[in-house]
VOZAKOL-813105 format. One record per residue: residue in one letter; x, y, z of N, C-alpha, C, O, CB in turn. Coordinates in steps of 0.001 Angstrom, whole numbers, padded with zeros to 6 digits, always signed. Atoms other than C-alpha are relative to their C-alpha. Glycine has a CB too. Layout:
% VOZAKOL-813105
aXYZXYZXYZXYZXYZ/...
END
This chain:
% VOZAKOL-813105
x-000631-000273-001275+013481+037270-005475+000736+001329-000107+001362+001720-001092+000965-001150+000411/x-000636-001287+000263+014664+040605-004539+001270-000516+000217+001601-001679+000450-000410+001286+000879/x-001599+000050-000118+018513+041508-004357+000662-000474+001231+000153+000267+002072+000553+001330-000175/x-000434+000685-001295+020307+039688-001294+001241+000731-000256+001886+000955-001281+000025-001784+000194/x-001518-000314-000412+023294+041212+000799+001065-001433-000016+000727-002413+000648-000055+000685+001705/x-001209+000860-000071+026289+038910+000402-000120-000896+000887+000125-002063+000581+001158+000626+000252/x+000145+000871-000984+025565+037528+003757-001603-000604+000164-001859-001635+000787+000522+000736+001233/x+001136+000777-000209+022005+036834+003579+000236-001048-001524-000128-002203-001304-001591+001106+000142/x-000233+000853+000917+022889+035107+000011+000853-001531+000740+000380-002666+000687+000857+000900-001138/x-000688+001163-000318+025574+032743+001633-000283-000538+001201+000511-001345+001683+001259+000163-000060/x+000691+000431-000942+023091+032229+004654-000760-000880-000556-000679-002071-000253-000605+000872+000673/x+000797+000725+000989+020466+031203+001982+000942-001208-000733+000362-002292-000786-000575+001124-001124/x-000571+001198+000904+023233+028825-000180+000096-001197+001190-000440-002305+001189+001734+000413-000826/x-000235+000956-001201+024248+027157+003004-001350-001183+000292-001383-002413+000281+000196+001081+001439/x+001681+000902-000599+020267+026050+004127-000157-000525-001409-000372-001734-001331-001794+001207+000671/x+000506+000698+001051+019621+025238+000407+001253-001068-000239+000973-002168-000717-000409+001019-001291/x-001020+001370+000445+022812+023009-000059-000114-000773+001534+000025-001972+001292+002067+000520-000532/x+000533+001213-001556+022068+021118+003760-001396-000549-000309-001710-001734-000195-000266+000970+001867/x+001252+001103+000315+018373+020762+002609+000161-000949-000949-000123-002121-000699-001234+000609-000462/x+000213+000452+000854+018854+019793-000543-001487+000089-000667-001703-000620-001650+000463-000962+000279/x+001297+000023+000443+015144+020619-001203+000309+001117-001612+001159+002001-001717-001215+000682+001462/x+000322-000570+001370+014104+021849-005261+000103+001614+000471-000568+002143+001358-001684-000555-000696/x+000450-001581+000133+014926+025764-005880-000578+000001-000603-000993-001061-001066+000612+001011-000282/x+000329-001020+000920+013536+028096-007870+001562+000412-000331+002553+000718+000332-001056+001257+000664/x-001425-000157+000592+016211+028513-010116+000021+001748+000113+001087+002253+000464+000185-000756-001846/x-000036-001644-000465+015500+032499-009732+000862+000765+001470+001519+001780+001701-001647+000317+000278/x-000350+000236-001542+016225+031838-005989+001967+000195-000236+002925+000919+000036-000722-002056+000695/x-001741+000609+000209+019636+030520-006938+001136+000721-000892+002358+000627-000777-000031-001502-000770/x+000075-001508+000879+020052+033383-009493+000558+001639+000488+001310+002557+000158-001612+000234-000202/x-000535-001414-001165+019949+035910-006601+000998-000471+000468+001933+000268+000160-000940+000525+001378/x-000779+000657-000982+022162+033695-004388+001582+000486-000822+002514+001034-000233-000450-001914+000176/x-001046+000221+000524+024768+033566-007304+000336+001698-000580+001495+001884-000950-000182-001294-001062/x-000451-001349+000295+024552+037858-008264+000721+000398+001278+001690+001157+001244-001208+001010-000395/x-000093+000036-001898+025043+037871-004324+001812+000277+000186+002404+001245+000663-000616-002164+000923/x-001484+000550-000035+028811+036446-004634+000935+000774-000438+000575+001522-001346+000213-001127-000713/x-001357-000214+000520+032265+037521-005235+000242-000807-001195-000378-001851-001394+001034-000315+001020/x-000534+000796+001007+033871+036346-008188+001126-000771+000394+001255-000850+001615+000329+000748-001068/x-000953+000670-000272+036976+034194-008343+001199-000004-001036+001107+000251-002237-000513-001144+000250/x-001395-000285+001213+040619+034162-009947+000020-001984-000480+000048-002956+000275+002264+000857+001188/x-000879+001632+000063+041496+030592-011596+001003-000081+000909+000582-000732+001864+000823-000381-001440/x-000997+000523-000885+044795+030387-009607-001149-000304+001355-000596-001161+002045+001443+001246+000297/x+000818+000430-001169+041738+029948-006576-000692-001678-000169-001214-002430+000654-001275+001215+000129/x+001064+001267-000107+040213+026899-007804+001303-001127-000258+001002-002312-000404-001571-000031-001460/x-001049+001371-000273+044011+024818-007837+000039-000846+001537+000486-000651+002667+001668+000611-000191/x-000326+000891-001451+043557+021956-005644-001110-001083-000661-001563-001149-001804-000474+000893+001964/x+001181+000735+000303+040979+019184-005216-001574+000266+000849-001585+000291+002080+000498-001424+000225/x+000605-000151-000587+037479+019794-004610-000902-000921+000446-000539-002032+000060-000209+000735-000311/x+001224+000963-000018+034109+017847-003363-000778+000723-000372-000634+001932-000549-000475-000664+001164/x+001100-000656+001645+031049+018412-005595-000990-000218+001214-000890-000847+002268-000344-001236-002109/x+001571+000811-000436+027217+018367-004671-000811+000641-000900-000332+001260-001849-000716+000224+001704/x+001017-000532+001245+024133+019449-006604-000714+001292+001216-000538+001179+002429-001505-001635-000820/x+001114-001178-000553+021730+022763-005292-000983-000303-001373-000762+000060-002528+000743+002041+000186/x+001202+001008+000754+018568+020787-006978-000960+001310-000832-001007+002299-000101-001229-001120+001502/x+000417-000823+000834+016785+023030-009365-001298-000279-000944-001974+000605-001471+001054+000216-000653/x+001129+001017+000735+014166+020477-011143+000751+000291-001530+000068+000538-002524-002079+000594+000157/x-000346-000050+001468+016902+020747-014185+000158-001443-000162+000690-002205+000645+001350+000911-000451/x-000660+001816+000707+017198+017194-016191+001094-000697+000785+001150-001882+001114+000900+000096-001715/x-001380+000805-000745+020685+016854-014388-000129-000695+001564+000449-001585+002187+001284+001232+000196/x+000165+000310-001961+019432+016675-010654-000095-001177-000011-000980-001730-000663-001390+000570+001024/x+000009+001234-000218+020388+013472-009591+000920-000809-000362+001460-001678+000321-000866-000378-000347/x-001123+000546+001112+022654+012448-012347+001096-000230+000481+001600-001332+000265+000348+000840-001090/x-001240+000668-000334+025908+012838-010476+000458-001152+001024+001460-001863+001095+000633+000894+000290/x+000100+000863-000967+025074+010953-007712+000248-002251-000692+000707-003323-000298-001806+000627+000668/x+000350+001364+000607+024150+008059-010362+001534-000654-001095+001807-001717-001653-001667+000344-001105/x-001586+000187+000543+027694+008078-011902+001258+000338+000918+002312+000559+000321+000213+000957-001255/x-000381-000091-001025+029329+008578-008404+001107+001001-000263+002323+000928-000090+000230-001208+000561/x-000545-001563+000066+030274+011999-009156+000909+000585+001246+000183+001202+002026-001340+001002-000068/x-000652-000347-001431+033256+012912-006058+000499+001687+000319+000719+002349+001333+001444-001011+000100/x+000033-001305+000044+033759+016202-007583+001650+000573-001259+001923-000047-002286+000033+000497+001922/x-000410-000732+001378+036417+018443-009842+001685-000444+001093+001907-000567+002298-000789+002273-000548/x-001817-000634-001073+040792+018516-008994+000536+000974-001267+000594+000548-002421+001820-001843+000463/x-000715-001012+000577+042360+021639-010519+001660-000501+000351+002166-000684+001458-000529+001549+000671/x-001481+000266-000385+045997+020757-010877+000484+000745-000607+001637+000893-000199+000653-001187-000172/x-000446-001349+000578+046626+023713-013192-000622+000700-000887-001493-000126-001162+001052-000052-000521/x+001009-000755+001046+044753+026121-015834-000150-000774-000423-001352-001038-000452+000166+001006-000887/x-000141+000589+001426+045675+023678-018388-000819-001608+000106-001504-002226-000709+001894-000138-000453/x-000191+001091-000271+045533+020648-016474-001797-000525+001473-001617-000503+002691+001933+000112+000559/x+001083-000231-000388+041594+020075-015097-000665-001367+000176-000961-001808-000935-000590+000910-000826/x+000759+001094-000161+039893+016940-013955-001397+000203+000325-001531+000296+001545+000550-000743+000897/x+001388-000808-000069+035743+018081-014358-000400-001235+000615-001087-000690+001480-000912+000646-001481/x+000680+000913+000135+034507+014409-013562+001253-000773+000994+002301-001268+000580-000475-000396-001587/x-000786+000983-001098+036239+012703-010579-001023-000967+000580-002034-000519+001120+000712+000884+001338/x+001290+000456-000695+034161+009893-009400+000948-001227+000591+002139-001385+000323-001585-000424-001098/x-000531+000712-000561+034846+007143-007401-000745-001512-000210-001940-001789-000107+000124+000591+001209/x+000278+001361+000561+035154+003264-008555-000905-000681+001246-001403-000163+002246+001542-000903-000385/x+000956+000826-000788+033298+000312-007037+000915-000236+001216+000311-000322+002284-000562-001439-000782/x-000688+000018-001083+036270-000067-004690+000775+001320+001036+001774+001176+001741+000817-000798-000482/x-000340-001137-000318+036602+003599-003514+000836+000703-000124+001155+001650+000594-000046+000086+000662/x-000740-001145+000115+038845+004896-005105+000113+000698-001318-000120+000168-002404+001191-000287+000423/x+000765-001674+000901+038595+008574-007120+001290-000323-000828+002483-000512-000593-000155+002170+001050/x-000707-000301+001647+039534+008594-010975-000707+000962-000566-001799+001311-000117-000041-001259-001150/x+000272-000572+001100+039183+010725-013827-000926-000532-000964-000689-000972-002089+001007+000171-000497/x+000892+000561+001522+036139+009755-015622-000214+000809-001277-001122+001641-001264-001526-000282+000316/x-000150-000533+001138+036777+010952-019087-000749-000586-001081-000488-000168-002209+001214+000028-000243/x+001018+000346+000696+034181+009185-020743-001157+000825+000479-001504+001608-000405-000191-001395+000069/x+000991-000422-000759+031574+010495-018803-000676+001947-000131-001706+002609-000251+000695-000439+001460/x-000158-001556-000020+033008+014145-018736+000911+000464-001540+001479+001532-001764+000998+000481+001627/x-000709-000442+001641+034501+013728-022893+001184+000572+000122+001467+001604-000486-000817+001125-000929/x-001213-000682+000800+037749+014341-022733-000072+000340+002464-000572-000086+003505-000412+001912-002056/x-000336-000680-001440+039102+016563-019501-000442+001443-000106-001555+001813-000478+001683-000044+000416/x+000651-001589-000223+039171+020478-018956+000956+000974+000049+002070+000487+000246-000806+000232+001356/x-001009-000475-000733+041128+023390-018301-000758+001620+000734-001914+001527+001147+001472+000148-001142/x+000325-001090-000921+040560+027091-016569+000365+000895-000377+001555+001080-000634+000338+000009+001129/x-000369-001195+000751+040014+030367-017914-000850+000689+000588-001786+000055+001075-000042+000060-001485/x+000526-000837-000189+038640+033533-016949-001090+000558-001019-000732+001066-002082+000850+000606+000297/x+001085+000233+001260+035267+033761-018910-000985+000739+000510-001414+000453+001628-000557-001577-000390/x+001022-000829-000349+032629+036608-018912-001266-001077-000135-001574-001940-000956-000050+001391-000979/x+001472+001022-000101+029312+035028-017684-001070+001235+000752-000672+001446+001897+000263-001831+001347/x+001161-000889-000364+026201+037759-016821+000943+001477+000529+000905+002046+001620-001130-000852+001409/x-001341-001316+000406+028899+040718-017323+000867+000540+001195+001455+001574+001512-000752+001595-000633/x-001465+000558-000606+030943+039190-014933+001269-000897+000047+001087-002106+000191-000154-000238+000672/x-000840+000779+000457+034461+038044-015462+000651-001201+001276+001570-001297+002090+001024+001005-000658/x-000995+001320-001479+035217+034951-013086+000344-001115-000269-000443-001325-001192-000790-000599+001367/x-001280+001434+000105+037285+031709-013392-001760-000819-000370-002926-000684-000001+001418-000756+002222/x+001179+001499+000841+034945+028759-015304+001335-000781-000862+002357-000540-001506-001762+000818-001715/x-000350+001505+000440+035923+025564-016176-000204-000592-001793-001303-001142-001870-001112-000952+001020/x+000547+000241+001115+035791+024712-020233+000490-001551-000071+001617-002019+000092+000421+001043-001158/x-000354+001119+000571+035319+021368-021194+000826-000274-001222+000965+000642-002032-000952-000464-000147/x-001045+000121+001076+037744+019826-023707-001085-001016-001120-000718-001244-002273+001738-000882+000691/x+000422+001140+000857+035195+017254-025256-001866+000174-000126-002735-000661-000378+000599-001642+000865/x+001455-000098-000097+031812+018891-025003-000644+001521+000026-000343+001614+001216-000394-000751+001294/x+000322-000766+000210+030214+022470-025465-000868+000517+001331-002087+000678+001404-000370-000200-001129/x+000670-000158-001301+029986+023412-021508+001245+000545+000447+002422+000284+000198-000682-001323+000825/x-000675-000572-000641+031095+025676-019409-000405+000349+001236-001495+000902+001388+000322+000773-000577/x+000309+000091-001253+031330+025617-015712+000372+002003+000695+001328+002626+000234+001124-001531+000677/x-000157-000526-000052+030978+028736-013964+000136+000784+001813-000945+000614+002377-000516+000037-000982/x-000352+000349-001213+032221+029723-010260+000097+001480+000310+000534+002511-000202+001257-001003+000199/x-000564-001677-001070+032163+032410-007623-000388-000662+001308-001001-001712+001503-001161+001981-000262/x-000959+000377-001727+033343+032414-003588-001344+000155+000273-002081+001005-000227+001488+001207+001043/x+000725-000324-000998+030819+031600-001084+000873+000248+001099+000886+001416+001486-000945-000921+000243/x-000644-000097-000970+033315+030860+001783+001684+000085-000707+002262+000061-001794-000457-001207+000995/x-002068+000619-000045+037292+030423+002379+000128-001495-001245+000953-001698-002135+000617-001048+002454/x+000141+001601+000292+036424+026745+001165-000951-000133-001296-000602-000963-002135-000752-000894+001411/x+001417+001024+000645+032792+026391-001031+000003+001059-001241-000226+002268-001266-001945-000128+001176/x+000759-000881+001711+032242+027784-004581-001328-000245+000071-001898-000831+000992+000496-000724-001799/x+001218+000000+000075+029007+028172-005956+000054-000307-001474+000928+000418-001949-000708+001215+000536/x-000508+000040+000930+028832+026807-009629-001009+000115-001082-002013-000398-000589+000747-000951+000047/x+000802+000231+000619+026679+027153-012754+000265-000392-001338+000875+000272-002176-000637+000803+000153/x-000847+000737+001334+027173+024634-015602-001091+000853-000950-002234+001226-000686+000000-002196-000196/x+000403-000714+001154+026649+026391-019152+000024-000277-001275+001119-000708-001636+000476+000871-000020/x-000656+000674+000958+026454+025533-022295-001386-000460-001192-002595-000572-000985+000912-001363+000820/x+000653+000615+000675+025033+024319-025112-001267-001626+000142-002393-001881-000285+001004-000021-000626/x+000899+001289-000113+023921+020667-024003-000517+000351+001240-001626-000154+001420+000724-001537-000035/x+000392+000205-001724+023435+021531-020071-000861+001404-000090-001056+001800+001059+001642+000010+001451/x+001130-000842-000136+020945+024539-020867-000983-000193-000874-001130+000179-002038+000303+001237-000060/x+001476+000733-000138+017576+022729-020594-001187+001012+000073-001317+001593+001150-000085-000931+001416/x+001150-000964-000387+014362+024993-021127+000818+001690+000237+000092+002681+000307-000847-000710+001683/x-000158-001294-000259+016503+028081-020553+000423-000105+001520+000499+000881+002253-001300+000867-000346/x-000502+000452-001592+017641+026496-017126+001429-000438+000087+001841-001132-000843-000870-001319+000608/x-001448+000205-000275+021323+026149-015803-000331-001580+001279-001363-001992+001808+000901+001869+000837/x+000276+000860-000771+021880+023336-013708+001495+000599+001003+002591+000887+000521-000194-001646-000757/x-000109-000494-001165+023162+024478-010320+001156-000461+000976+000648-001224+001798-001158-000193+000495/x-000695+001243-001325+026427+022941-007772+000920+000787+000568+001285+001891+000165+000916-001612-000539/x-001153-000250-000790+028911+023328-005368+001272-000282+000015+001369-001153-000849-000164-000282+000815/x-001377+000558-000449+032711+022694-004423+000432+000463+001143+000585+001633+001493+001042+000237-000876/x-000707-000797-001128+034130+022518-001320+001445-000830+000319+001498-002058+000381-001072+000083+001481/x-001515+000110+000099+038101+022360-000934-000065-000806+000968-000741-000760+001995+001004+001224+000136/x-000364+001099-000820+039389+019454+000355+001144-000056+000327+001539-000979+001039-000229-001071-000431/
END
């Protein structure tokens, strides 16, 4: 895919996170050079998660461990794995997500933007602005890069 203006990128994330239909992880590649970066102090709060489907191993997965999405309560202080019990209501799954997380500014494709490091697992989440509201995210890492493939998601501030 050639190079996308900023706005045709976050035209494109939008239709691919409403379809939900399989990228081309290349697709999603452009979408994400496309973006602004982000400061950590941006990602304090709580967000909602979703997947942008990619045909990586993970697609599907959070749905199946009722994945609700990430809460930033401070650099230090990081909940990666919020899901929600059989009676609806959102915990910290720390089995699931090893441990918790915290928030650092971390060069990723020789750009420096706010990512997420796990505390209990060899992954690193990696984030830049679509809107006011929606990140764009790409988990990294040792266990979550499959074939040379990232697996692909969203957050949008709640």
């Amino acid at each position: 895919m050639s190079q996308l203006t900023r706005d045709d990128a976050v035209a494109d994330f939008f239709r691919r996170a409403q379809s939900q239909e399989v990228s081309d992880p290349a697709d999603l590649d452009a979408i994400w050079a496309a973006l602004p970066t982000v400061r950590v102090d941006e990602l304090i709060g709580a967000w909602r998660g979703g997947e942008l489907p990619s045909g990586h191993p993970m697609d599907g997965q959070l749905a199946v461990v009722k994945w609700h999405g990430k809460r930033f309560d401070s650099w230090h202080d990081v909940k990666p794995m919020v899901c929600v019990d059989d009676d609806g209501n959102l915990y910290s799954n720390t089995e699931i997500g090893k441990g918790e997380a915290s928030a650092w500014m971390v060069e990723f494709r020789g750009e420096s933007t706010a990512s997420m490091v796990y505390d209990g697992q060899p992954v690193i989440d990696h984030f830049k602005r679509v809107d006011d509201v929606t990140l764009m995210g790409i988990m990294n890492g040792k266990t979550s890069l499959v074939r040379d493939r990232h697996f692909y998601f969203f957050l949008v501030k709640e």
